[in-house]
C-alpha positions as CSV (number, residue, x, y, z in Angstrom):
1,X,11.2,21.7,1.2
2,X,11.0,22.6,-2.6
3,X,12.7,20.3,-4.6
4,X,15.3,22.3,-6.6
5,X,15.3,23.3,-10.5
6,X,16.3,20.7,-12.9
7,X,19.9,21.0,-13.7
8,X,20.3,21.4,-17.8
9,X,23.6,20.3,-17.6
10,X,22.8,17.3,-16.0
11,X,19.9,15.0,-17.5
12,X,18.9,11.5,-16.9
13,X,20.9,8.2,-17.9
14,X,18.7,5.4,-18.6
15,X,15.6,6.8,-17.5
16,X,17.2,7.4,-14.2
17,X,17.4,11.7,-13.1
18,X,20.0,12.5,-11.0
19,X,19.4,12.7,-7.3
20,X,20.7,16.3,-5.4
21,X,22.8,17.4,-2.6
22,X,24.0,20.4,-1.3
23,X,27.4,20.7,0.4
24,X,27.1,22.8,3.2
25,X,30.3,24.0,5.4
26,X,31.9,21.0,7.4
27,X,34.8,18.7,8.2
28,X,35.2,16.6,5.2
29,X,38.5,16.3,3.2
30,X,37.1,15.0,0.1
31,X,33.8,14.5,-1.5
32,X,33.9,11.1,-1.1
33,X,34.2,11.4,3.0
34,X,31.5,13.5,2.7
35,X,28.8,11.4,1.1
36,X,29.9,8.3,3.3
37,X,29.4,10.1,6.0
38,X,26.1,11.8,4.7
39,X,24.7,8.8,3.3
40,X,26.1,6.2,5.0
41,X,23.7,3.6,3.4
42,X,25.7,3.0,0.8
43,X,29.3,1.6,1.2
44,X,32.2,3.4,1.1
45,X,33.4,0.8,-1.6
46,X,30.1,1.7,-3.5
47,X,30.7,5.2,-3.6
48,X,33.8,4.5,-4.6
49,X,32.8,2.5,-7.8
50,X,30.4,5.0,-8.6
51,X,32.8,7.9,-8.6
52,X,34.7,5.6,-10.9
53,X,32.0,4.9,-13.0
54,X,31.0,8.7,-13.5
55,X,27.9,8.9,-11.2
56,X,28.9,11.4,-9.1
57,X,28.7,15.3,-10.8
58,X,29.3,18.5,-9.9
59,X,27.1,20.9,-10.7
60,X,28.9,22.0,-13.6
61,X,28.9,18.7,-15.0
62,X,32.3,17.9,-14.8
63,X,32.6,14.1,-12.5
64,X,34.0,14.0,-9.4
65,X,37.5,12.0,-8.5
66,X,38.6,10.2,-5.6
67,X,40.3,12.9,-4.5
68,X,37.9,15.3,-5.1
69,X,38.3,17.9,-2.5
70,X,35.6,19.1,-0.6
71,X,33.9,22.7,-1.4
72,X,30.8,23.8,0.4
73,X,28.0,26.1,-1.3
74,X,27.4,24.1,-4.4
75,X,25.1,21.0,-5.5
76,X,26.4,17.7,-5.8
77,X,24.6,15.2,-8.3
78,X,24.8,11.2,-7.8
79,X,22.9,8.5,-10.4
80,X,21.4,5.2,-8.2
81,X,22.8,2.5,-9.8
82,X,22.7,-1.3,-8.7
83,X,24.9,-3.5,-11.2
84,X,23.3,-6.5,-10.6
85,X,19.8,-5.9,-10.8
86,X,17.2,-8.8,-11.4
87,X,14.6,-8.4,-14.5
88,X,10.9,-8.3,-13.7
89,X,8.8,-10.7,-15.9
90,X,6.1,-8.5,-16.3
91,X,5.9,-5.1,-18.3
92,X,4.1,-1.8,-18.1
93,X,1.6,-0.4,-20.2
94,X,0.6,3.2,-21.1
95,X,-2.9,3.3,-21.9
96,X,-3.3,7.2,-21.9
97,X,-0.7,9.7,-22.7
98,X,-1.0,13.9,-23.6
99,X,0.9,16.9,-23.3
100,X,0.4,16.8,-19.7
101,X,-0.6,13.4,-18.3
102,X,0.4,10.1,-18.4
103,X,-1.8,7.1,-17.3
104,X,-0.1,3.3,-16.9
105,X,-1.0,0.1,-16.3
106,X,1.6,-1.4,-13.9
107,X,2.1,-5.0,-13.4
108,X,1.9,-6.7,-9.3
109,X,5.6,-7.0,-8.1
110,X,6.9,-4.0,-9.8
111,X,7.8,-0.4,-8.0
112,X,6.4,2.5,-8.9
113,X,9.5,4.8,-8.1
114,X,13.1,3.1,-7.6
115,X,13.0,1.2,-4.0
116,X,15.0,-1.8,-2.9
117,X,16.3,-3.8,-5.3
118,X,14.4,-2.0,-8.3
119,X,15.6,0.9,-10.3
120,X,15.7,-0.2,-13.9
121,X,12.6,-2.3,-13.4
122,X,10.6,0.2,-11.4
123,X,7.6,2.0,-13.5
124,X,9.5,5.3,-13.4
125,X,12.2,4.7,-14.5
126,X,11.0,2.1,-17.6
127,X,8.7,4.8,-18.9
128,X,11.0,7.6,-18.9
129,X,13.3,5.3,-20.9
130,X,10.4,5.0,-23.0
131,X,9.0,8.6,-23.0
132,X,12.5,10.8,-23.2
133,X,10.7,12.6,-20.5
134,X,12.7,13.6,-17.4
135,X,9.8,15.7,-15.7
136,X,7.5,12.5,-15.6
137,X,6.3,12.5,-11.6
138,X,3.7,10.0,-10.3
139,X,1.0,11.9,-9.2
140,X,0.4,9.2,-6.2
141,X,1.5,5.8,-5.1
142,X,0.2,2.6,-5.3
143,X,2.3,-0.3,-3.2
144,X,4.4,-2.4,-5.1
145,X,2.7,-5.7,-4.6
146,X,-0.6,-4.2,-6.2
147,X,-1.3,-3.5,-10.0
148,X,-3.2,-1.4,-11.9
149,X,-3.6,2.1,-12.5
150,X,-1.2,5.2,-11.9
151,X,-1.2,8.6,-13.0
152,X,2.4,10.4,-13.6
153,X,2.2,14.1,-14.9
154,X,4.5,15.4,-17.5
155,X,5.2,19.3,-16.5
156,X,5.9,20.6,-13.3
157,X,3.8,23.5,-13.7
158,X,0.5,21.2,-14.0
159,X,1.8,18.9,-11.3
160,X,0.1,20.2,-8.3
161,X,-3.4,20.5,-10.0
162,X,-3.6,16.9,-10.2
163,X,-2.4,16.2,-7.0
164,X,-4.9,18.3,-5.6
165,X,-6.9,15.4,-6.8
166,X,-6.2,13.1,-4.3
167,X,-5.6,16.1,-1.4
168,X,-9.2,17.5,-2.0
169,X,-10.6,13.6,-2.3
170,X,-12.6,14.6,-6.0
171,X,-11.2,11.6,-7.7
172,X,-12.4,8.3,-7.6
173,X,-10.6,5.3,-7.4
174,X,-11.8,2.0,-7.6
175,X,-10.2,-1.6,-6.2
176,X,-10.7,-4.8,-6.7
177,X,-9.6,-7.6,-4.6
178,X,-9.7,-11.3,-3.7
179,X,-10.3,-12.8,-0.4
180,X,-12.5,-15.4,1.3
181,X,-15.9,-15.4,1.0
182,X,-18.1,-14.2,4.5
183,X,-22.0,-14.2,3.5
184,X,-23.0,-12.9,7.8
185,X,-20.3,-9.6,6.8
186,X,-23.0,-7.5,6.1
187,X,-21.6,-6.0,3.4
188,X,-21.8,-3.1,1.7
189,X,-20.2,-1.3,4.6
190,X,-17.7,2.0,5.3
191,X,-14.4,0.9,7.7
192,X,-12.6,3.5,9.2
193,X,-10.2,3.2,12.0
194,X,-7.2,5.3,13.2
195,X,-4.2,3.9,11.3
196,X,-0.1,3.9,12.1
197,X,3.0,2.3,11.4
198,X,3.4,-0.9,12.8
199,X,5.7,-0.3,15.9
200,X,7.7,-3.5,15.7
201,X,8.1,-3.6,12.2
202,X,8.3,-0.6,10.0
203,X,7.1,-1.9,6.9
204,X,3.7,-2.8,8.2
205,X,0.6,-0.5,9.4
206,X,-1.8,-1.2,12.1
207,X,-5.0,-0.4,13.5
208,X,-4.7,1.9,17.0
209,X,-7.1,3.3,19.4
210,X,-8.2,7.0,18.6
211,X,-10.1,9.2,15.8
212,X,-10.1,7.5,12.4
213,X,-7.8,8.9,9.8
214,X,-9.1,6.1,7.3
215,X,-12.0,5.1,5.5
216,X,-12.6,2.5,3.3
217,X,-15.6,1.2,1.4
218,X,-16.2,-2.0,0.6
219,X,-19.1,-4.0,-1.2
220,X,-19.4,-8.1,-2.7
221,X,-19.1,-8.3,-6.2
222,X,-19.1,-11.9,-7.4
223,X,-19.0,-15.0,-4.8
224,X,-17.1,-18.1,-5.9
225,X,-17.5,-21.0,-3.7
226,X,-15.0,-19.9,-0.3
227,X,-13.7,-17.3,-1.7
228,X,-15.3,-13.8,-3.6
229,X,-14.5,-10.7,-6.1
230,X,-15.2,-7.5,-3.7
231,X,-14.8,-3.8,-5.1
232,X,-13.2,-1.4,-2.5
233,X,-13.1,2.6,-2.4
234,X,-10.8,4.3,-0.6
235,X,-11.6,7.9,0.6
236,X,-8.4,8.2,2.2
237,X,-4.9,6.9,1.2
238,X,-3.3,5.4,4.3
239,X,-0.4,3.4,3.2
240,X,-1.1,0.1,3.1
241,X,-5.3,1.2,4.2
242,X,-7.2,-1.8,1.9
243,X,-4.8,-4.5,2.9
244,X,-5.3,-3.4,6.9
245,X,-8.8,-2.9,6.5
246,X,-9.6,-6.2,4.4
247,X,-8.0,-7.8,7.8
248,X,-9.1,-6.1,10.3
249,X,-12.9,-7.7,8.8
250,X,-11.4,-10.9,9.0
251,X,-11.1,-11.5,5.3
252,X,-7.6,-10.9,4.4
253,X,-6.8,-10.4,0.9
254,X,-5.3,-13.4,-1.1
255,X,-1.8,-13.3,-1.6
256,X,-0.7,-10.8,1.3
257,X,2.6,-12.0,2.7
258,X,2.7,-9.2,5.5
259,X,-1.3,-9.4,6.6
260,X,-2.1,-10.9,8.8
261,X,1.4,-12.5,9.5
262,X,4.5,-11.9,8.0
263,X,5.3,-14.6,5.9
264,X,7.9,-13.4,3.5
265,X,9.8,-9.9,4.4
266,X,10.4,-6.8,1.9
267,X,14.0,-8.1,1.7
268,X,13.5,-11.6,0.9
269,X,13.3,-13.4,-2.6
270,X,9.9,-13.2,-4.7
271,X,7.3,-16.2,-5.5
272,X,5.8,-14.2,-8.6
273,X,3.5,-17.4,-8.6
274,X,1.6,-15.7,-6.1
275,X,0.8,-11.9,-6.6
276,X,-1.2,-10.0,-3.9
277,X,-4.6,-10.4,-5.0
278,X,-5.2,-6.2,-5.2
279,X,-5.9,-4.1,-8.1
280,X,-6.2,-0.4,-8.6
281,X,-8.9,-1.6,-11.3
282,X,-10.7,2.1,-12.5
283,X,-10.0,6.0,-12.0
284,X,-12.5,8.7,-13.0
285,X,-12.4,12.5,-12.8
286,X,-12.5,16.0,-14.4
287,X,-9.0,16.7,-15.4
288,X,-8.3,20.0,-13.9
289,X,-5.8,21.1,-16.7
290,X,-7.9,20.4,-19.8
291,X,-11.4,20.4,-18.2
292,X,-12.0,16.8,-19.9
293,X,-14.2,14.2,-18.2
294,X,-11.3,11.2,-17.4
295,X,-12.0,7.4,-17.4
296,X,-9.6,4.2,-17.4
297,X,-9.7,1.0,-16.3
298,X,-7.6,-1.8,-16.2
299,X,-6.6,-4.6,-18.3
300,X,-4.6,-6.8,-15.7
301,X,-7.3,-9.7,-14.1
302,X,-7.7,-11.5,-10.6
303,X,-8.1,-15.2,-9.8
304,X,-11.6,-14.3,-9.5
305,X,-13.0,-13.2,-12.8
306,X,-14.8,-10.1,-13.3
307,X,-17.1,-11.7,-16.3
308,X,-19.6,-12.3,-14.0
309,X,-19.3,-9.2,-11.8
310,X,-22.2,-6.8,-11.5
């Protein structure tokens, strides 16, 4: 479904745009027994404070009540707000930025769009504090444990150009990662394998039986006693595909609390002292808007050094 023209009326607060509902006929007395029943992740008290604190707008701007009755056939706009939200120790950088593209370096822990307990901190929402630009879209994902390089475009209308990127597989992305150190691997080699969500636990992917829908290649950089520097490039972009595919070879990668065994969930407490050991180190390709030849890499390091990388 298209996502729905920009509001003038209503811009971002704080870096954060306004999410968007429409009210369609139903049941519901008051705005507020609309969205709880709606949306019921969030409390009842929570939308509550929100409508308090002026979070919740109609489409003409004006902020709902308490008692806001309940009128179908408009747009109903709501800010994500988390009043106690914990500060990141790490910071972004932007290390390319025109008219129509923006390139950061993001730091391992840190979200690339709001998630979980992150909205101030994640990427998004830092650098549209930063940029005054509410049209600023990542282009693609990278998981919040990893660092390194993402691309955000500025302008809807050159949005889907760059995305075509990834969907038509003419970019190339380069990894880096740590993990131990197998000399009989054979490597360089190409892993595919037919990938799906984990069924016992959502937030993880597994391998299954079938026709790949993955590939991955992988090559030895630097060994360093046990462990070793390897340079991985996906071809597809499976959720969570490097991490899998680093331990489905037996070599997990450093620093992975959910492969191969869970050993800290995506709602427990941090150990920053211990970053995933994964990053999205180079990107190259022909931007399709201005027809330039594109190349970043970057600046954030791994416990194995790339100084004596070939």
């Amino acid at each position: 479904m298209a996502r729905p023209p920009r509001n003038p009326l209503i811009g971002m607060r704080d870096g954060v745009s306004p999410s968007c509902v429409a009210l369609p006929p139903g049941p519901w007395g008051t705005v507020l027994d609309f969205l709880c029943e709606r949306l019921p992740n969030v409390p009842r008290s929570t939308w509550a404070e929100r409508i308090e604190q002026g979070l919740v707008l109609l489409e003409d701007g004006q902020k709902v009540s308490l008692q806001q009755a309940y009128r179908h056939s408009q747009r109903l706009y709501y800010y994500r707000h988390r009043p106690a939200e914990a500060v990141l120790p790490f910071t972004a950088h932007i290390v390319f930025e025109d008219d129509h593209l923006l390139v950061a370096d993001k730091p391992h822990f840190m979200p690339v769009t709001p998630s979980g307990p992150y909205v101030q901190q994640s990427l998004l929402v830092q650098l549209k504090r930063q940029t005054a630009c509410e049209e600023l879209t990542p282009i693609h994902r990278i998981d919040r444990e990893t660092a390194g390089l993402v691309l955000l475009s500025k302008r809807p209308q050159d949005r889907n150009a760059y995305q075509a990127l990834f969907r038509d597989k003419t970019i190339h992305k380069v990894y880096r990662a740590v993990a131990a150190h197998r000399p009989k691997l054979g490597l360089p080699l190409t892993h595919t394998s037919r990938m799906a969500e984990d069924p016992t636990q959502f937030f993880k992917m597994c391998e299954v039986p079938g026709e790949p829908n993955s590939e991955t290649r992988i090559r030895l950089l630097h060994p360093e006693g046990q462990r070793a520097l390897y340079e991985l490039e996906p071809v597809t972009g499976k959720r969570h595909q490097l991490r899998v595919h680093m331990n489905a070879l037996g070599i997990p990668i450093e620093g992975d609390q959910f492969y191969p065994h869970v050993l800290r969930g995506p709602d427990e407490a941090e150990d920053f002292s211990q970053p995933l050991q994964l990053l999205a180190y180079a990107v190259e390709f022909v931007d399709p808007v201005t027809g330039v030849q594109r190349h970043w890499t970057s600046q954030w390091s791994l416990s194995v050094p790339y100084s004596n990388a070939v």
